[in-house]
N, C-alpha and C positions, 0 to 999 in steps of 0.2 A: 546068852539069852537075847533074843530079838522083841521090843516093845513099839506097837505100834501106840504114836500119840495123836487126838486130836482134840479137838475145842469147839467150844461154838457152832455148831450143826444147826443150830435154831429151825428147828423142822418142825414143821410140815410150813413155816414160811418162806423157807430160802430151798423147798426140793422137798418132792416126796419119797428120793430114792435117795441114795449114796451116789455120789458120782463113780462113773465109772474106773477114772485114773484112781482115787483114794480106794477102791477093791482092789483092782492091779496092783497097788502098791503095799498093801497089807499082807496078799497071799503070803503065808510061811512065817508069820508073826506067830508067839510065842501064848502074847497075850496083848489086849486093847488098854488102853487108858484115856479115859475123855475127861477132859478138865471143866466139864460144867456147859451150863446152857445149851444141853441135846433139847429141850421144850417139848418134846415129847415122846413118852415111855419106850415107843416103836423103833427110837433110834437104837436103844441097848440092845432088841430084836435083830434089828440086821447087822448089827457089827457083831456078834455073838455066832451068828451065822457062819462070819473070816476066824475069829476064836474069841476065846473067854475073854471079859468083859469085866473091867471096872472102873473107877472114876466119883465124881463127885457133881455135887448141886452147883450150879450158877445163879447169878440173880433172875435170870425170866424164869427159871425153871419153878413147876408147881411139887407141892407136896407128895404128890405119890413117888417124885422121882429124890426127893429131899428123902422118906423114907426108906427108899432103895436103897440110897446111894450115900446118904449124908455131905454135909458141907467140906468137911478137911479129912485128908486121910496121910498116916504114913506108914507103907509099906517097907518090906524090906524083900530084896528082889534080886539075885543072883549075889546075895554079900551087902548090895549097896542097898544104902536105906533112902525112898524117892517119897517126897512131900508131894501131896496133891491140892491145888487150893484151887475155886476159879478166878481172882483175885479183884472181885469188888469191893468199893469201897470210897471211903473220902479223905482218908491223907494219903497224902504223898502218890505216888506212881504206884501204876499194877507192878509193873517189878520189886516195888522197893513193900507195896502192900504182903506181896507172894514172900518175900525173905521175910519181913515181919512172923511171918503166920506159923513160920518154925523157928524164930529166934531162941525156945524154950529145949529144940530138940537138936540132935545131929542128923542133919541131912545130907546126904551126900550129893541129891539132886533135886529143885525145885521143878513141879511140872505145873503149869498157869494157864491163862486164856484172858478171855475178855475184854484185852485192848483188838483181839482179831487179827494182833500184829506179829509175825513171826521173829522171836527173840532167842538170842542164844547167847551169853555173857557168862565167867565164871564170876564171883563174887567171894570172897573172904574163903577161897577152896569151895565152895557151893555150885553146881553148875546149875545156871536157871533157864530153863529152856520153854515158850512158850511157841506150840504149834504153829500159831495163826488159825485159820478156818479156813475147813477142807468144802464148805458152801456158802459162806457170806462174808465176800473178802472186804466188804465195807470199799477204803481208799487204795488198798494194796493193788497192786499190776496185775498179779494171781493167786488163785486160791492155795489154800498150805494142806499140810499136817508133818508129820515127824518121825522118825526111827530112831529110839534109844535102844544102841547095842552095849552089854553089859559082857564082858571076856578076859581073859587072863592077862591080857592087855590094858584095861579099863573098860573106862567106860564112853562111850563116843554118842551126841548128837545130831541127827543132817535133817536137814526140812526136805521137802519135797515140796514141788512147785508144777502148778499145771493153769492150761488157760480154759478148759471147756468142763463147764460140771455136769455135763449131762453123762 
């Protein structure tokens, strides 16, 4: 199973489209996962377009997309079971907020956002993997997003990295 990850879209601020390398780099995904702060409904629209579509609330995000989508989610997705959080908050680190958020559950993979920073670390056998943004790379050199491949092999995370968001 092929998962396409991103985060942070904060649209219609940072783009009114998708860039174009995050399309190209989606074709042949499985299914979407956005870890929050898409800011507006339209972005579920055109990722839904490359294929099916889920994820969860961030803190800009408004209500309509809070009811879509809710705050925390755990899925269970080729075998592995993937936590979704966007990881706001005031202790401690977004990484260390995002493991907190399934201390309760077995996760086999943390998926996060909101430091905007592309992360991949294993923790306590937990693999936490957060995109970065595929439009508002903040201080990063280039904008992100992520391929979580799920196989008889395991399970494997790679960022993807590009400089033009148009």
């Amino acid at each position: 199973m092929k998962i396409g990850v991103v985060s942070d879209t904060h649209m219609p601020h940072s783009g009114q489209r998708l860039p174009k390398a995050l399309v190209a780099g989606l074709q042949g995904v499985d299914l979407i996962l956005h870890a929050g702060d898409w800011t507006a409904p339209y972005v579920a629209e055109l990722l839904e377009q490359i294929a099916p579509v889920d994820g969860v609330t961030g803190n800009n995000d408004g209500p309509d997309i809070y009811r879509q989508f809710g705050k925390r989610k755990l899925l269970t997705l080729g075998g592995i079971r993937i936590g979704i959080v966007h990881g706001d908050g005031f202790r401690g680190t977004t990484e260390e907020r995002a493991l907190a958020a399934f201390a309760k559950d077995t996760a086999d993979v943390v998926i996060f956002g909101h430091s905007h920073i592309p992360y991949k670390q294993v923790s306590d056998g937990i693999l936490l993997f957060n995109p970065g943004s595929p439009t508002d790379k903040r201080w990063q050199k280039q904008f992100s997003y992520g391929i979580l491949e799920i196989g008889s092999n395991g399970t494997e995370a790679t960022h993807y990295f590009y400089n033009d968001k148009s």
